[in-house]
One Martini backbone bead per residue (centre of mass of N, CA, C, O) as a GRO file, in nm:
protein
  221
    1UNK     BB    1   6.499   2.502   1.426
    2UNK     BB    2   6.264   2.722   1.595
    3UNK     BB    3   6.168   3.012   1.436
    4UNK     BB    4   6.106   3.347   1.599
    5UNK     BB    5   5.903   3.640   1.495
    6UNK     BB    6   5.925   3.852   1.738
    7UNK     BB    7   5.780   4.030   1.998
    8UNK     BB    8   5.615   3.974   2.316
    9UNK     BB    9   5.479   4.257   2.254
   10UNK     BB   10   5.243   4.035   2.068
   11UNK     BB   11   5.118   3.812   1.931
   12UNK     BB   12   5.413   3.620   1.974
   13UNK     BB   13   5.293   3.531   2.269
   14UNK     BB   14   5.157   3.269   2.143
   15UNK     BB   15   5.401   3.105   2.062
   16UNK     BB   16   5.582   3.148   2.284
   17UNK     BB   17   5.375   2.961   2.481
   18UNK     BB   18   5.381   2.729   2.331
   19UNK     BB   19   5.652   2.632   2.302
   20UNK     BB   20   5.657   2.632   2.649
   21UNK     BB   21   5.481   2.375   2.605
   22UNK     BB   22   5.621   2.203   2.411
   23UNK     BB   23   5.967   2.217   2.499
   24UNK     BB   24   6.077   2.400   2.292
   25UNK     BB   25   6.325   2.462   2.096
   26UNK     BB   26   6.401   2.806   2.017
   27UNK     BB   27   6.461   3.126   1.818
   28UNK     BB   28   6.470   3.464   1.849
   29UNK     BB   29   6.353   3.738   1.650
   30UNK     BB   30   6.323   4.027   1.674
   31UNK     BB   31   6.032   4.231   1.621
   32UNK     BB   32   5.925   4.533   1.547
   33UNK     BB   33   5.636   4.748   1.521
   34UNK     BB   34   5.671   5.032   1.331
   35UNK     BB   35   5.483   5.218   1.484
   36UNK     BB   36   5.721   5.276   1.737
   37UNK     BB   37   5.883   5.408   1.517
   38UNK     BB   38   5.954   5.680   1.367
   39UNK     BB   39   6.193   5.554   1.146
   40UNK     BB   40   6.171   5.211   1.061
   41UNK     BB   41   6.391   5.281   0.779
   42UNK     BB   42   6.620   5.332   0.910
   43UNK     BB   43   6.932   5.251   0.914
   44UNK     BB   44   6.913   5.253   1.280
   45UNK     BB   45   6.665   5.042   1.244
   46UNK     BB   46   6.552   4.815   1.397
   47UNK     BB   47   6.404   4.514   1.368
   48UNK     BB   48   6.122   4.549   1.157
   49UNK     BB   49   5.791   4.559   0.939
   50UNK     BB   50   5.950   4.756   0.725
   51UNK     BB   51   6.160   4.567   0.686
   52UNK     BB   52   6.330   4.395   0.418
   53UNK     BB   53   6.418   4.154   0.612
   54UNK     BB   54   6.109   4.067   0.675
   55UNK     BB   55   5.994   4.041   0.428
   56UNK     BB   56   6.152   3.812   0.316
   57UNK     BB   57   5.920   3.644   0.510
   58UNK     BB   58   5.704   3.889   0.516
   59UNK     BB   59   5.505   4.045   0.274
   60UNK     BB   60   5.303   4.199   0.522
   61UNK     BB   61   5.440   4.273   0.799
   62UNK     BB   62   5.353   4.048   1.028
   63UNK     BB   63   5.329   3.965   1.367
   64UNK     BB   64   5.413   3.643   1.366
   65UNK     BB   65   5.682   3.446   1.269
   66UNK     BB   66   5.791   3.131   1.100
   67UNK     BB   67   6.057   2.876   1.097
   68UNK     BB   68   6.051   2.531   1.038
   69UNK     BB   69   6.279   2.493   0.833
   70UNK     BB   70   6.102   2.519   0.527
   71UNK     BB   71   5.878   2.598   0.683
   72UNK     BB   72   5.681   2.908   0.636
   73UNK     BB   73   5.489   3.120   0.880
   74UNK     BB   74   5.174   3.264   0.952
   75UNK     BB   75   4.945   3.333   1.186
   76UNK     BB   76   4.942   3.278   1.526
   77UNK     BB   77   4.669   3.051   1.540
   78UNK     BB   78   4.804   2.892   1.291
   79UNK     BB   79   5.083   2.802   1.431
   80UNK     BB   80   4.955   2.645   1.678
   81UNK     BB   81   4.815   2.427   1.525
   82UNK     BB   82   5.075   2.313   1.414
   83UNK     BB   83   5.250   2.266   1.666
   84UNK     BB   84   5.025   2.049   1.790
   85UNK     BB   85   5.037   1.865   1.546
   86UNK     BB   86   5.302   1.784   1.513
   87UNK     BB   87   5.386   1.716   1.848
   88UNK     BB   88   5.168   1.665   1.980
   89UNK     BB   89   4.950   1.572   2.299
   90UNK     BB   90   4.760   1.716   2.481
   91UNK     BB   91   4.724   1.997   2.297
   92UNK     BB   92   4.602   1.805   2.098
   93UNK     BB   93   4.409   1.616   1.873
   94UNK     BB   94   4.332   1.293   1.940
   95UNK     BB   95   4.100   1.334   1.715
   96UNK     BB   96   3.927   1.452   1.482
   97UNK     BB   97   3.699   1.585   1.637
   98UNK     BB   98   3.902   1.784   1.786
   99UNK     BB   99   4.025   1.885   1.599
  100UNK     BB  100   3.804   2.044   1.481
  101UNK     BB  101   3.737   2.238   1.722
  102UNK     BB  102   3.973   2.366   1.762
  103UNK     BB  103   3.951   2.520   1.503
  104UNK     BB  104   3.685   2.669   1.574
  105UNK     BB  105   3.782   2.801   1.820
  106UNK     BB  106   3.981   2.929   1.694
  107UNK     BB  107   3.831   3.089   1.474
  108UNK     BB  108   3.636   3.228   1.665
  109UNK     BB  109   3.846   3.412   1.806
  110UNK     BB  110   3.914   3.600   1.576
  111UNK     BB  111   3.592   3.647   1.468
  112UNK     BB  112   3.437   3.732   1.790
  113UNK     BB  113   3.680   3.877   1.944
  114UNK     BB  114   3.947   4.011   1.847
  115UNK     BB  115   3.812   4.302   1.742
  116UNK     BB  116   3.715   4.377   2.020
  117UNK     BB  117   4.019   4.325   2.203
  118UNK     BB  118   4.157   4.536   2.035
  119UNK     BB  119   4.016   4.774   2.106
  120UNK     BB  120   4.113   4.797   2.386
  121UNK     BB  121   4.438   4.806   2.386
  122UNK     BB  122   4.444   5.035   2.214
  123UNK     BB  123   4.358   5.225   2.363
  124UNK     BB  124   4.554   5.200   2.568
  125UNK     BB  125   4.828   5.222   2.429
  126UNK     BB  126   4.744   5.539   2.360
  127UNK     BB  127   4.585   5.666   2.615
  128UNK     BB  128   4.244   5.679   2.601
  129UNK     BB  129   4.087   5.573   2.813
  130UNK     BB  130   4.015   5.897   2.913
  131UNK     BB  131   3.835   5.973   2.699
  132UNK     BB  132   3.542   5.964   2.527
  133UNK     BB  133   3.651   5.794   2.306
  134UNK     BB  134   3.790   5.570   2.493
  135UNK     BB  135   3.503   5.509   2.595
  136UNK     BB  136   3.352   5.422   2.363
  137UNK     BB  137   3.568   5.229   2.245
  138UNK     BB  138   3.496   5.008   2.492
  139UNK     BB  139   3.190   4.991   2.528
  140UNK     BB  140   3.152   4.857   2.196
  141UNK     BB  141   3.371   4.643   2.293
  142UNK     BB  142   3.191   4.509   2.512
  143UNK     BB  143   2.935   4.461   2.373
  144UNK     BB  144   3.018   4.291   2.164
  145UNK     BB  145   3.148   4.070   2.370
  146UNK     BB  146   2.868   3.923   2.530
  147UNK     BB  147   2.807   3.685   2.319
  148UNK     BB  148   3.052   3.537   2.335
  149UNK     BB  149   3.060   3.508   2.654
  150UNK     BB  150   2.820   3.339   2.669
  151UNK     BB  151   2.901   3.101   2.495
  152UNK     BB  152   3.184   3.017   2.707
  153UNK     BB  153   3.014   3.037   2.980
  154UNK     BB  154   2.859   2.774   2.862
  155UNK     BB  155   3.098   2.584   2.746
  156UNK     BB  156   3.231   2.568   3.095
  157UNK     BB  157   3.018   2.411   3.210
  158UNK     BB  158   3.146   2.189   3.427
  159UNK     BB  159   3.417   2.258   3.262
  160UNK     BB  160   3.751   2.353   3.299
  161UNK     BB  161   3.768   2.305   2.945
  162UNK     BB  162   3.660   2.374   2.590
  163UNK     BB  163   3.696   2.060   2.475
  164UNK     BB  164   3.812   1.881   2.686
  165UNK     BB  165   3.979   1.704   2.997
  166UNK     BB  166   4.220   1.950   2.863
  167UNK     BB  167   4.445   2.115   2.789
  168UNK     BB  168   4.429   2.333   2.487
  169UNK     BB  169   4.506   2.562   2.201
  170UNK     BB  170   4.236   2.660   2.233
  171UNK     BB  171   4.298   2.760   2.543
  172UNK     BB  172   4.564   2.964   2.426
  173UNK     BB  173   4.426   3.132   2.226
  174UNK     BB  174   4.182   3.226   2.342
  175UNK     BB  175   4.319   3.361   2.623
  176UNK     BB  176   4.541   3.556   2.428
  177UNK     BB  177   4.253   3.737   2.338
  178UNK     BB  178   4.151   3.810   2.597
  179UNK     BB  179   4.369   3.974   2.719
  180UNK     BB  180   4.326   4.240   2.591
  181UNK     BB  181   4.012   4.255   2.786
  182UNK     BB  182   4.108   4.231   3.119
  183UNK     BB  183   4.056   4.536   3.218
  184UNK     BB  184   3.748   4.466   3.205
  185UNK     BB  185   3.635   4.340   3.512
  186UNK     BB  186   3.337   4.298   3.466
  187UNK     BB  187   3.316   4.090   3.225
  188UNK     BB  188   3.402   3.877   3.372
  189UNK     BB  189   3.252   3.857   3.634
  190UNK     BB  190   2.988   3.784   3.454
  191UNK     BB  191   3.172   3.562   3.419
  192UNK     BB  192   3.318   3.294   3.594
  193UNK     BB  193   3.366   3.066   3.375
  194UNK     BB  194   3.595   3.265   3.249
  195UNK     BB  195   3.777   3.368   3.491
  196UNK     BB  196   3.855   3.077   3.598
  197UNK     BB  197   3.995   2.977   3.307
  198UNK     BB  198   4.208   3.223   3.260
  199UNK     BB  199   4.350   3.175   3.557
  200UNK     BB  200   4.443   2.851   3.458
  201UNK     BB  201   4.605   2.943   3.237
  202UNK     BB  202   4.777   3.171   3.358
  203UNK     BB  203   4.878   2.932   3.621
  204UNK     BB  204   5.098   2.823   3.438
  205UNK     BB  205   5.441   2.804   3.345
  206UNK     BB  206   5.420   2.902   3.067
  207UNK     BB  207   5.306   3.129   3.080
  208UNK     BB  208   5.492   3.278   3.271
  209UNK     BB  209   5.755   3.270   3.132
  210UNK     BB  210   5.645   3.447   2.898
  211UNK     BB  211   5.599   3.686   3.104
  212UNK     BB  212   5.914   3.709   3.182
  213UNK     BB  213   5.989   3.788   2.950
  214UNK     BB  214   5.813   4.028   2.852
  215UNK     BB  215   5.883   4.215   3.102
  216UNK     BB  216   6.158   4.288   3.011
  217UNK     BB  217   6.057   4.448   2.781
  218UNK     BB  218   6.050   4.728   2.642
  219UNK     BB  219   5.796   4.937   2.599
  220UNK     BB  220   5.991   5.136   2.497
  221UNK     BB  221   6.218   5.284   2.200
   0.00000   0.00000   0.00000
């Protein structure tokens, strides 16, 4: 069975949705981010990413990680990658051709999107958006991510879905990194086929199963 490390207020809700979609039976192995604990090491203190026992699985400390039989994997959207190629099916490369294009945008999104939607979610999560600091902080990554939207806008004109003309891999990788510049609804409005294509992501069932689990999860630790 696919055991999947992290919980899923982290990266590893991207794993968490892709085996919603593949259908897969899989064991979720909670680990929390150290940063969220006072003190990680203590004796009392939950499995999380400064844990000895997560060490021995990823010894970067970072999730998710998973174990597939003998295979254990890290970076979240290389284990989707890994996944649909695996089990196969539409969210997969149907072609070498299709193959090559998913590597493609999903390397895209971690090196020209991620960089910048990541510093705006941090800003949030810290309670800084409303501070001078986390107000230019938001500003320098939403100006950073114009050239990527304008890019993805052009790419979407007219098609549905990112590389085929079917949901696949390319396009959970990519909204789930999309994702954490949300808050930010003016990007959106100016790409309105950026803003149409990551809606129709959202409003997939395994989507909303793993927000619905994701929601259960407590803020605060």
């Amino acid at each position: 069975m696919l055991t999947i490390y992290g919980v899923y207020r982290s990266r590893a809700s991207r794993v968490y949705w892709m085996a919603e979609e593949l259908g897969l039976e899989f064991r979720s192995v909670p680990v929390l981010q150290a940063r969220r604990l006072a003190d990680p090491l203590a004796a009392e203190a939950p499995l999380n990413t400064h844990s000895a026992e997560f060490a021995a699985v990823n010894p970067m400390g970072q999730i998710p990680s998973i174990a597939d039989g003998d295979l254990v994997m890290h970076e979240s959207l290389a284990i989707n990658l890994y996944l649909a190629r695996k089990h196969g099916g539409p969210l997969s490369g149907q072609t070498v051709e299709e193959d090559g294009l998913l590597t493609m945008w999903t390397v895209w999104a971690a090196s020209q999107v991620e960089p910048h939607s990541v510093r705006i979610v941090l800003t949030y999560d810290n309670g800084l958006e409303n501070s001078a600091e986390g107000k230019e902080t938001i500003a320098a990554a939403c100006y950073g991510l114009r050239r990527p939207l304008a890019a993805l806008e052009s790419q979407l004109a007219g098609r549905q879905w990112i590389v085929a003309d079917r949901f696949t891999v390319a396009d959970l990788n990519i909204a789930e990194v999309l994702r954490y510049a949300q808050s930010e609804a003016a990007l959106f409005d100016a790409h309105p086929n950026v803003k149409a294509w990551i809606e129709r992501c959202q409003s997939r069932p395994a989507y909303k199963r793993m927000q619905e689990t994701r929601g259960k999860e407590p803020i605060e630790v």
